[in-house]
C-alpha positions in Angstrom: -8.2 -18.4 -12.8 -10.7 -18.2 -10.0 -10.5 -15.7 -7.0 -9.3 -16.0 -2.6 -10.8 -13.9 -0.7 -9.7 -13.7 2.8 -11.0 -11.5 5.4 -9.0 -10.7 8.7 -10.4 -8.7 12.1 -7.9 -6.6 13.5 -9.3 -4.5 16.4 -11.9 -2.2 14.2 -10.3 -3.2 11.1 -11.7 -5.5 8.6 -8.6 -6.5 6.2 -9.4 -8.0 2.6 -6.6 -9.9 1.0 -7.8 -10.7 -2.5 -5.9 -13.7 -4.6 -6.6 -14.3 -8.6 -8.6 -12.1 -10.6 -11.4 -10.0 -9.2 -13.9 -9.2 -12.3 -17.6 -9.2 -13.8 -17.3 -13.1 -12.7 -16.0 -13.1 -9.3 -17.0 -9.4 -8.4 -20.5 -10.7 -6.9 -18.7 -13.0 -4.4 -16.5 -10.0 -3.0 -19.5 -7.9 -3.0 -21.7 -10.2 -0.7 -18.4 -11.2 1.8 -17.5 -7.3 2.1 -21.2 -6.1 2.7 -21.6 -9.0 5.0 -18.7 -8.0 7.6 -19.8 -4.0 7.1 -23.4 -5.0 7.9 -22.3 -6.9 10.9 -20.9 -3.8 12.3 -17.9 -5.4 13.5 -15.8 -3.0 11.5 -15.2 0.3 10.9 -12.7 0.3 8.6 -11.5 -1.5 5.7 -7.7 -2.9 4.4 -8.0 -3.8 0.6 -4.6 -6.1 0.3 -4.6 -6.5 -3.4 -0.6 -7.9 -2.7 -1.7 -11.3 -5.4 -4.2 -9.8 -6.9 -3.9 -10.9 -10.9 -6.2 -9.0 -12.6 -8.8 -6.4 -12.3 -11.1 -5.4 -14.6 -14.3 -2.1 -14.3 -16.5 -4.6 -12.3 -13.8 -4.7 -9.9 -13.8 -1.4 -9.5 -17.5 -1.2 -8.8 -17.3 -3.4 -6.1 -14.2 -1.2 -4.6 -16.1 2.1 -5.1 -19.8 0.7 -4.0 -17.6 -0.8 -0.8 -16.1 2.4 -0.2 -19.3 4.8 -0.4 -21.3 1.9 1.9 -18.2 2.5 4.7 -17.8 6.0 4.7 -22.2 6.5 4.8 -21.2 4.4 8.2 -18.0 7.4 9.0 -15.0 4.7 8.2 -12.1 4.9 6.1 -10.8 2.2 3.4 -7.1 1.7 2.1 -5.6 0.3 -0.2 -2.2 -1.6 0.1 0.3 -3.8 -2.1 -0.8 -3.2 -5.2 0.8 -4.3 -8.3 1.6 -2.7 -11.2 -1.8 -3.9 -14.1 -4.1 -2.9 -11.0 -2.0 0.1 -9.6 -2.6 1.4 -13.4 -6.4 0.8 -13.5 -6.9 2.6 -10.2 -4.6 5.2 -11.2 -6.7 5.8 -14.6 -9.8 5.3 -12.9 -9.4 8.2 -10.3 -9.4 5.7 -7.4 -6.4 6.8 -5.9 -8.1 10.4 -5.3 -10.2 9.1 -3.0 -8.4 5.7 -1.8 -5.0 5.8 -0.2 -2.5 3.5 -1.1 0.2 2.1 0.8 3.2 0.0 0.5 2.0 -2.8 2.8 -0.6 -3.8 5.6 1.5 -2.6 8.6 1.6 0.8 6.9 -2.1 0.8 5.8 -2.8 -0.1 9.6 -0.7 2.8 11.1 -2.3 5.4 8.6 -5.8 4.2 10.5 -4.3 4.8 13.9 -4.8 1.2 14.9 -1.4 0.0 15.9 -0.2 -0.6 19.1 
């Protein structure tokens, strides 16, 4: 299985809703489209919807983490929302979750940033 990436602007808000399986072969293509909308500055925070995200595997979480220090470097926040149970798991045994929040869904991830109208 391949991976989706789609990337919505919402105000300040970049939101990254990945599909398939994000790992050591796919990780690269997340990397660049992530980095890409930081760089451009549009954004200064970041929505990781992971709601049909298969699979996840350590390069995955590289990708997360090396997204996460490059955003807060640049004083954002990233969040995590609709995560399933195999990924919820690796984040949970990675430690992610000490440093990410998780929420149920989007509309929640966007009110924890203060975005909503």
């Amino acid at each position: 299985m391949s991976l989706q990436v789609e990337l919505e602007h919402y105000r300040n808000v970049l939101i990254v809703r990945l599909r398939g399986e994000l790992d050591h072969h796919t990780a690269d293509v997340v990397r660049f489209k992530m980095e890409e909308a930081i760089l451009r500055g549009n954004s200064d925070h970041i929505i990781l919807s992971l709601k049909e995200l298969q699979f996840m595997d350590s390069s995955g979480l590289g990708v997360i983490l090396g997204r996460y220090k490059q955003l807060k470097a640049r004083g954002g926040k990233m969040v995590v929302c609709d995560v399933n149970t195999s990924v919820y798991r690796l984040f949970e045994l990675s430690g992610l979750f000490k440093i990410l929040p998780i929420h149920d869904n989007e509309r929640l991830a966007l009110t924890s940033l203060e975005v909503v109208s």
